[in-house]
C-alpha positions in Angstrom: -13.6 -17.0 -41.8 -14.8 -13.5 -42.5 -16.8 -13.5 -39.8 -13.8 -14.5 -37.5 -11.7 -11.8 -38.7 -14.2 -9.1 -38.2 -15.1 -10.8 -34.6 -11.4 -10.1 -33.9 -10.9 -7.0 -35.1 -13.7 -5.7 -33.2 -11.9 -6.7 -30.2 -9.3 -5.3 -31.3 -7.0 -8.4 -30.2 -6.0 -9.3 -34.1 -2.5 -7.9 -33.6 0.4 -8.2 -31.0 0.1 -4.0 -30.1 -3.2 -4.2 -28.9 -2.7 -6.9 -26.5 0.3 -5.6 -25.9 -1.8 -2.2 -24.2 -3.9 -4.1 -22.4 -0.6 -6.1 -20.8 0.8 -2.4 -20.4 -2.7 -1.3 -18.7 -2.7 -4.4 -16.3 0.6 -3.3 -15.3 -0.2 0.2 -14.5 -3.1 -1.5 -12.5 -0.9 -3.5 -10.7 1.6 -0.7 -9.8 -1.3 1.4 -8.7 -2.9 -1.5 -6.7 0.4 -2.8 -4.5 0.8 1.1 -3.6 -2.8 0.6 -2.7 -3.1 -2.2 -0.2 0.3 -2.3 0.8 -1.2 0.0 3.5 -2.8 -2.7 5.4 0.8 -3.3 6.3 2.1 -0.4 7.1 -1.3 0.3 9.6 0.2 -2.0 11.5 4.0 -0.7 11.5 2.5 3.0 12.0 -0.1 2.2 15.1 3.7 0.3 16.3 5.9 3.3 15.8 4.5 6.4 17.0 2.3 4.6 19.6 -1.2 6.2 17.1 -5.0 4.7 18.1 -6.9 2.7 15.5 -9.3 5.8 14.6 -6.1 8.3 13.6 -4.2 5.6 11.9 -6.8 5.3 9.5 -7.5 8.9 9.3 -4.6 8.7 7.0 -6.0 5.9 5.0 -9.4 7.4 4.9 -7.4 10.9 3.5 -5.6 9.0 0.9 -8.8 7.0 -0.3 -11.4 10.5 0.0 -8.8 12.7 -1.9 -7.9 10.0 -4.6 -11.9 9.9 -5.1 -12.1 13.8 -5.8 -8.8 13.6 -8.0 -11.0 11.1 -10.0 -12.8 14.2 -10.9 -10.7 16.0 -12.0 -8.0 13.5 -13.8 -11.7 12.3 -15.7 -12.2 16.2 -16.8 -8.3 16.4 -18.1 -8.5 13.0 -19.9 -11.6 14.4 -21.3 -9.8 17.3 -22.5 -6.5 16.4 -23.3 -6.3 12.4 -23.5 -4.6 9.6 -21.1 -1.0 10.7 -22.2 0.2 13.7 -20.3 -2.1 12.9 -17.1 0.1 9.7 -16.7 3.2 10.8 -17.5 2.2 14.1 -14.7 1.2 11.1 -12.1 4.2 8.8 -13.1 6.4 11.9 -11.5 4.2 12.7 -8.7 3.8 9.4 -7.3 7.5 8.3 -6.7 8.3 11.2 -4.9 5.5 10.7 -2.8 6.2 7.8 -1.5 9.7 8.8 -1.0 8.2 11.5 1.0 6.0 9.2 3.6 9.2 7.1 4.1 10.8 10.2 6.2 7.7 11.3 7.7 7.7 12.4 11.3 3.8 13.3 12.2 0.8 12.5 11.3 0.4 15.6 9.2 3.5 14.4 7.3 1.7 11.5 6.3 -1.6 13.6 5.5 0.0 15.3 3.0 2.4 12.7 1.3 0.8 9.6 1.7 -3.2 10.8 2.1 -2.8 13.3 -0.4 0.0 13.6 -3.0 -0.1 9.4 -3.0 -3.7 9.7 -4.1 -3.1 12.0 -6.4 -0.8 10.0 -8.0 -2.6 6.8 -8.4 -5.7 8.7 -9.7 -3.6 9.9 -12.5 -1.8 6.6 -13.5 -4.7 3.9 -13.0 -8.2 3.6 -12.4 -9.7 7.0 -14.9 -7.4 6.9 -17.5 -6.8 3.0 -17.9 -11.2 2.7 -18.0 -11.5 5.3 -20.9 -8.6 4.0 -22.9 -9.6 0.2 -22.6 -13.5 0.9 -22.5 -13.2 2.8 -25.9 -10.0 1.1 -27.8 -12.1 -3.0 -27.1 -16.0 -2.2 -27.5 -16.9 -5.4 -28.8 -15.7 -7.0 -25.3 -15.0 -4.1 -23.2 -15.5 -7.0 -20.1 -12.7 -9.3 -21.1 -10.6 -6.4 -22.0 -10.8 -5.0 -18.6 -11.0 -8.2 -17.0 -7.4 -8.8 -18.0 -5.9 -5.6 -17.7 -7.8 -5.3 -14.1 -6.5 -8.7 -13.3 -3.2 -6.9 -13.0 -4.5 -5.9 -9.8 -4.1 -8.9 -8.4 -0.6 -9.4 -9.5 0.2 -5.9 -8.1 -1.3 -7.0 -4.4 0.7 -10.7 -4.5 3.9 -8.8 -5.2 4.1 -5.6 -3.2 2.3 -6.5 -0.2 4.4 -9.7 0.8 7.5 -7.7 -0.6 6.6 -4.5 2.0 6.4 -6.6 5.0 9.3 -8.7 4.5 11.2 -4.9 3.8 10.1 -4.1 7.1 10.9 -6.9 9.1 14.2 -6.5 7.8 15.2 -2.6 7.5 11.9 -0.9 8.8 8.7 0.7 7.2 10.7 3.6 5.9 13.1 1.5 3.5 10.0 -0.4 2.4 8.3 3.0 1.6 11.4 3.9 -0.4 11.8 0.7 -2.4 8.2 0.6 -3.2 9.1 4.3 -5.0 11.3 2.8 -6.8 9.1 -0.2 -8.0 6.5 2.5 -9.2 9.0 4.3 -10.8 10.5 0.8 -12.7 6.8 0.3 -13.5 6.4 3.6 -14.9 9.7 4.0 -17.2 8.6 0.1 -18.3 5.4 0.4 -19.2 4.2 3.9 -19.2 6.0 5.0 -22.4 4.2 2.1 -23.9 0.7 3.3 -22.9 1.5 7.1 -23.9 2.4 6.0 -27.4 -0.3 3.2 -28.2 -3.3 4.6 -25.6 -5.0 6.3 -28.5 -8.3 6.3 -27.0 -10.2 9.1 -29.2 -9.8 11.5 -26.2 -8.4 15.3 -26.2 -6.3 15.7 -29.3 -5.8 11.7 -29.4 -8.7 11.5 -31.1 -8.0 10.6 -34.6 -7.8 6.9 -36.8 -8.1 5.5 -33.2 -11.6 6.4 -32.8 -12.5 5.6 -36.9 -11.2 2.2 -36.1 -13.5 1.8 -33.5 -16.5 3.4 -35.5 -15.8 1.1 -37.8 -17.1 -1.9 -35.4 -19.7 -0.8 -33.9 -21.3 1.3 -36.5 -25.0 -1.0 -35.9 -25.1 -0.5 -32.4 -27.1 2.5 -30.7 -25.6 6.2 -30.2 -23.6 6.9 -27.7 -25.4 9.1 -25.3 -23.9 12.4 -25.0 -24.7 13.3 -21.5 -23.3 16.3 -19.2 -22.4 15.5 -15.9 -25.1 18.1 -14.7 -27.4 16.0 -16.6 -26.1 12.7 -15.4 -26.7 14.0 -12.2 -30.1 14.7 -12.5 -30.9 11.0 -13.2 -32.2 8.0 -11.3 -29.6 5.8 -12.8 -26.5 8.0 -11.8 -28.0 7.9 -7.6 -28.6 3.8 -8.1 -25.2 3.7 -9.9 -23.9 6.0 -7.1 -25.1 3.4 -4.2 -23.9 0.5 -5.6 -20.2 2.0 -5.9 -20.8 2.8 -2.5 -22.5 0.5 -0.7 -20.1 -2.1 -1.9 -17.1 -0.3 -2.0 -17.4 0.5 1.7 -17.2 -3.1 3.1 -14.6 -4.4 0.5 -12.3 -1.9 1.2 -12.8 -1.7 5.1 -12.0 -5.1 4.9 -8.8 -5.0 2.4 -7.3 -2.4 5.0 -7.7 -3.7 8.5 -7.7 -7.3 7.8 -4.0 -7.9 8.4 -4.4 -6.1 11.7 -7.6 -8.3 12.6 -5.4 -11.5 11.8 -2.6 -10.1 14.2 -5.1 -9.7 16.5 -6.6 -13.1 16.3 -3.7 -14.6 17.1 -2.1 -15.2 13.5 1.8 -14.1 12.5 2.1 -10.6 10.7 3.9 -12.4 7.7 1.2 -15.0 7.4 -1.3 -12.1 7.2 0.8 -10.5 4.7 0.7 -13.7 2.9 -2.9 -14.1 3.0 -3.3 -10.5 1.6 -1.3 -11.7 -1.3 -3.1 -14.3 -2.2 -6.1 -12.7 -2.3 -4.1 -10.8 -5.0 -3.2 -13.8 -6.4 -6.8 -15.3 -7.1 -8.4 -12.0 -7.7 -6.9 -12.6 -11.0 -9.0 -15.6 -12.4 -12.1 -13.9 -10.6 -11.9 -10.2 -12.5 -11.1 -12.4 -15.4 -14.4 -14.5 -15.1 -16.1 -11.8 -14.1 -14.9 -9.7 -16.8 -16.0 -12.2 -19.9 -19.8 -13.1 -18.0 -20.1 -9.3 -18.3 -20.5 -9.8 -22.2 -22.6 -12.5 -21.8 -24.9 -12.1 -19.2 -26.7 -9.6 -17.0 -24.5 -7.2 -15.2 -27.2 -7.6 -12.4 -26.7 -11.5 -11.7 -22.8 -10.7 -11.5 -23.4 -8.3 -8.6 -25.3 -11.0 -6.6 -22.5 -13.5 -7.0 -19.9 -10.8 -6.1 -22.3 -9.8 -2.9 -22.5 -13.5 -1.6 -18.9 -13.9 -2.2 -18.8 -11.0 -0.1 -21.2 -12.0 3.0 -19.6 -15.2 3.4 -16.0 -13.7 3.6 -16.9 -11.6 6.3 -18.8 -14.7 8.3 -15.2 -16.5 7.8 -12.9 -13.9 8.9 -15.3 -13.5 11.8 -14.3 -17.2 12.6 -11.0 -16.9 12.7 -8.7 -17.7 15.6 -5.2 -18.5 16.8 -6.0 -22.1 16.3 -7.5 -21.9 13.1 -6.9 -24.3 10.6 -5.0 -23.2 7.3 -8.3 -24.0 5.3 -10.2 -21.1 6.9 -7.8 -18.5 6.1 -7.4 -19.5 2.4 -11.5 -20.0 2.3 -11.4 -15.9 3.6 -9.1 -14.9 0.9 -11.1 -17.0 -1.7 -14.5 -15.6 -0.9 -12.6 -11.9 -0.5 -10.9 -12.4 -3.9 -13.9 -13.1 -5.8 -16.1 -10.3 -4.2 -13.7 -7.6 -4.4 -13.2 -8.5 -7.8 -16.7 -7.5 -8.6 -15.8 -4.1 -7.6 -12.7 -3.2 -9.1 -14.1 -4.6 -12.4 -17.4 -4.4 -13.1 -17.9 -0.9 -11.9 -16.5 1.1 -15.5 -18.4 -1.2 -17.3 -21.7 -1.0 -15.4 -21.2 3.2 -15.7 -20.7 3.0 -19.3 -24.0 1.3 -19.7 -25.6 4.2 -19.0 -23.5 7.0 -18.8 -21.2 7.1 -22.3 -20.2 9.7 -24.4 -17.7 12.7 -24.9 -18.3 13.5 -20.7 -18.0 9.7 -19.7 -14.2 10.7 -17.7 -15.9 13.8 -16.0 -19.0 11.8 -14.9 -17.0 8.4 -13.9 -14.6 10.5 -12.0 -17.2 11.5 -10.5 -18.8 8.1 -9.9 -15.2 6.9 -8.6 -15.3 10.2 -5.5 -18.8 8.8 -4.3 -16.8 5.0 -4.7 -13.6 6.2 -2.9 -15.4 8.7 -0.3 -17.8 6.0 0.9 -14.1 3.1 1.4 -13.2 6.5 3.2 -15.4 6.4 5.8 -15.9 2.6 6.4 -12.2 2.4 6.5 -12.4 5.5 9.1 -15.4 4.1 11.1 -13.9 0.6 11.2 -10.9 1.9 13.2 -13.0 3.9 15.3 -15.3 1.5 16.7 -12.0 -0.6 17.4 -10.9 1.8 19.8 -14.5 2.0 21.3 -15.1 -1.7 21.4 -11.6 -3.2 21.7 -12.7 -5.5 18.1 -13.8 -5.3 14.2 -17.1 -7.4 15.3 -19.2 -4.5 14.9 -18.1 -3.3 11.6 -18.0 -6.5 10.2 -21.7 -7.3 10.4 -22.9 -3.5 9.5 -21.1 -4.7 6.3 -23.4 -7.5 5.3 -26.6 -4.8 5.6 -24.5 -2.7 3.3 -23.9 -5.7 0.4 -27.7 -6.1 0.5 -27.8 -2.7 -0.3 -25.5 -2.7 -2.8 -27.3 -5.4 -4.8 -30.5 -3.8 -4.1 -29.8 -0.7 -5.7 -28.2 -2.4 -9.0 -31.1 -4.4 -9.6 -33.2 -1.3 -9.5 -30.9 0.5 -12.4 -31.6 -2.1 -14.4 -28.3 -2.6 -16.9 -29.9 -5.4 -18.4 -32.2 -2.5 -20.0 -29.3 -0.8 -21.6 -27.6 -2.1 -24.5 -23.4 -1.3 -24.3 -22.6 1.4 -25.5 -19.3 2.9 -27.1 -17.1 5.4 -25.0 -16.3 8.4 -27.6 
């Protein structure tokens, strides 16, 4: 029985209030996420309205996923500095009026700065940075199921915006849909967001207090944390083989997340279906960050990878087959396979950094990590569009994304997690 209890307090699940952050993490996920992907959307009701090509349509895409990389950066230094509260509460604001903002734009420079820029910003500030440190250090016993759930959130964020935006459009335009989605975020925000300012004690800034003894407390046998700068994280191997598997994964899920509803239009299949099938990759994502989350703690981060990369390959291979008389099957088998590989990604990435990488410097250096991730989903999502317009299809793109998941799992294997024991996030 004593056992039990100290196994539960150690993942810090032995009360209602810290499940209860973890529910308010998954929904800041999930906010952060349908803003996110709802784009694959509205690609298509931008390249309709102002008459754009494929390449400068997802110049703005490209922006928003570049410039939310290098705000990692810098959100990572300021949760290092002054904890997760104020940086969320400053995004909570930005974020809403953002959106507001891309629903009036007129140019494309409109949407460079309000949806490429000041969107990104946003996000960087409400989700990805802040939600890792304060889950990564408040569960270390289990840090993967933690995150696992909370990430799942994710997937609940795609199933209900995306479907929600293009029904909005069909039905009052892209610009009503940009508003109401500001006023979801900003629901989401007043909800939840309280919640996670007042219970995200995550030993971080001038948060740092009983939070961080409790977790002391639990992990008091396992090794040090290491107390690396970024300069020095830089200067290792692992931080370059960490740096290609964010990107050379990242790339090809993300190219894929964005122009896939305009592929399906293409191929003959009903915007709302495509929607639909965006949404339910949402939908399952959620079991797979899940079960990817609890094998984390249990087996070798490198094996996860693989199944995540074959997941992966054989998504693209089914998209690739599919027509305007394609049967049902072959859509849901693409939003399986895409589910489960693109969970991979969005969840194991924190945890494989924090492998090597923890300490008082982990935000700076995993905002780092996360403008390599996002820079790299820049540019496929850029490149993709561009050899549309040169080629008149996604075929080419496509299957320079299966080199780039061999890649991927190539350069994970040779960091070698498995030689790393977990470590805590101070």
């Amino acid at each position: 029985m004593a056992c039990e209890l100290d196994s539960s307090r150690a993942l810090g699940f032995h009360s209602w209030r810290p499940w209860g952050l973890v529910m308010a993490c998954a929904a800041l996920m999930g906010m952060s996420s349908g803003v996110w992907y709802t784009g694959s959307v509205f690609f298509v009701a931008f390249v309709k309205e102002f008459g754009w090509d494929y390449a400068s349509t997802a110049s703005i895409f490209s922006l928003f996923t570049a410039f939310y990389g290098v705000s990692s950066i810098l959100v990572g230094h300021l949760v290092d500095r002054f904890g997760p509260r104020r940086i969320v509460l400053v995004g909570g604001v930005v974020l809403p009026l953002a959106l507001i903002g891309s629903g009036s734009a007129q140019a494309l420079w409109h949407l460079y700065l309000t949806h490429g820029i000041l969107s990104a910003f946003g996000l960087a500030a409400t989700s990805y940075v802040p939600v890792s440190l304060v889950l990564l250090h408040r569960y270390p016993a289990q840090r993967g199921l933690a995150y696992g759930v909370a990430s799942a959130g994710v997937g609940i964020g795609i199933l209900l915006f995306v479907p929600l935006a293009q029904v909005l459009m069909d039905l009052w335009g892209w610009r009503v849909a940009y508003r109401a989605v500001a006023i979801l975020v900003s629901l989401v925000i007043l909800s939840v967001g309280a919640f996670v300012l007042r219970e995200g004690r995550t030993g971080l800034g001038p948060d740092a207090g009983e939070a961080a003894e409790g977790v002391a407390a639990f992990t008091r046998d396992a090794d040090p944390p290491k107390e690396l700068s970024l300069a020095a994280a830089l200067s290792s191997r692992e931080f370059w083989l960490v740096t290609g598997t964010y990107v050379f994964l990242n790339g090809p899920t993300q190219m894929m997340l964005t122009h896939h509803v305009a592929y399906l239009v293409e191929a003959g299949q009903s915007r709302i279906l495509a929607a639909g099938i965006v949404g339910l990759v949402g939908l399952l994502s959620v079991p797979a960050k899940i079960g990817w989350g609890v094998l984390s703690d249990r087996v070798w981060l490198e094996w996860i990878y693989v199944g995540g990369g074959i997941s992966l390959v054989a998504a693209v291979w089914a998209l690739l087959a599919i027509g305007p008389a394609s049967e049902a099957w072959l859509l849901y088998a693409y939003a399986f396979l895409v589910a489960s590989g693109y969970a991979v990604s969005a969840t194991l990435n924190p945890i494989l950094s924090s492998r090597f990488f923890s300490g008082p410097h982990f935000g700076v250096i995993l905002g780092t990590l996360a403008t390599f991730y996002h820079s790299a989903a820049a540019v496929a999502i850029w490149l993709a569009g561009h050899a549309h317009d040169l080629t008149g299809s996604y075929r080419l793109p496509l299957l320079g994304s299966l080199l780039s998941v061999c890649l991927a799992t190539g350069c994970v294997w040779l960091a070698a997690p498995r030689r790393v024991a977990p470590q805590r996030v101070d």
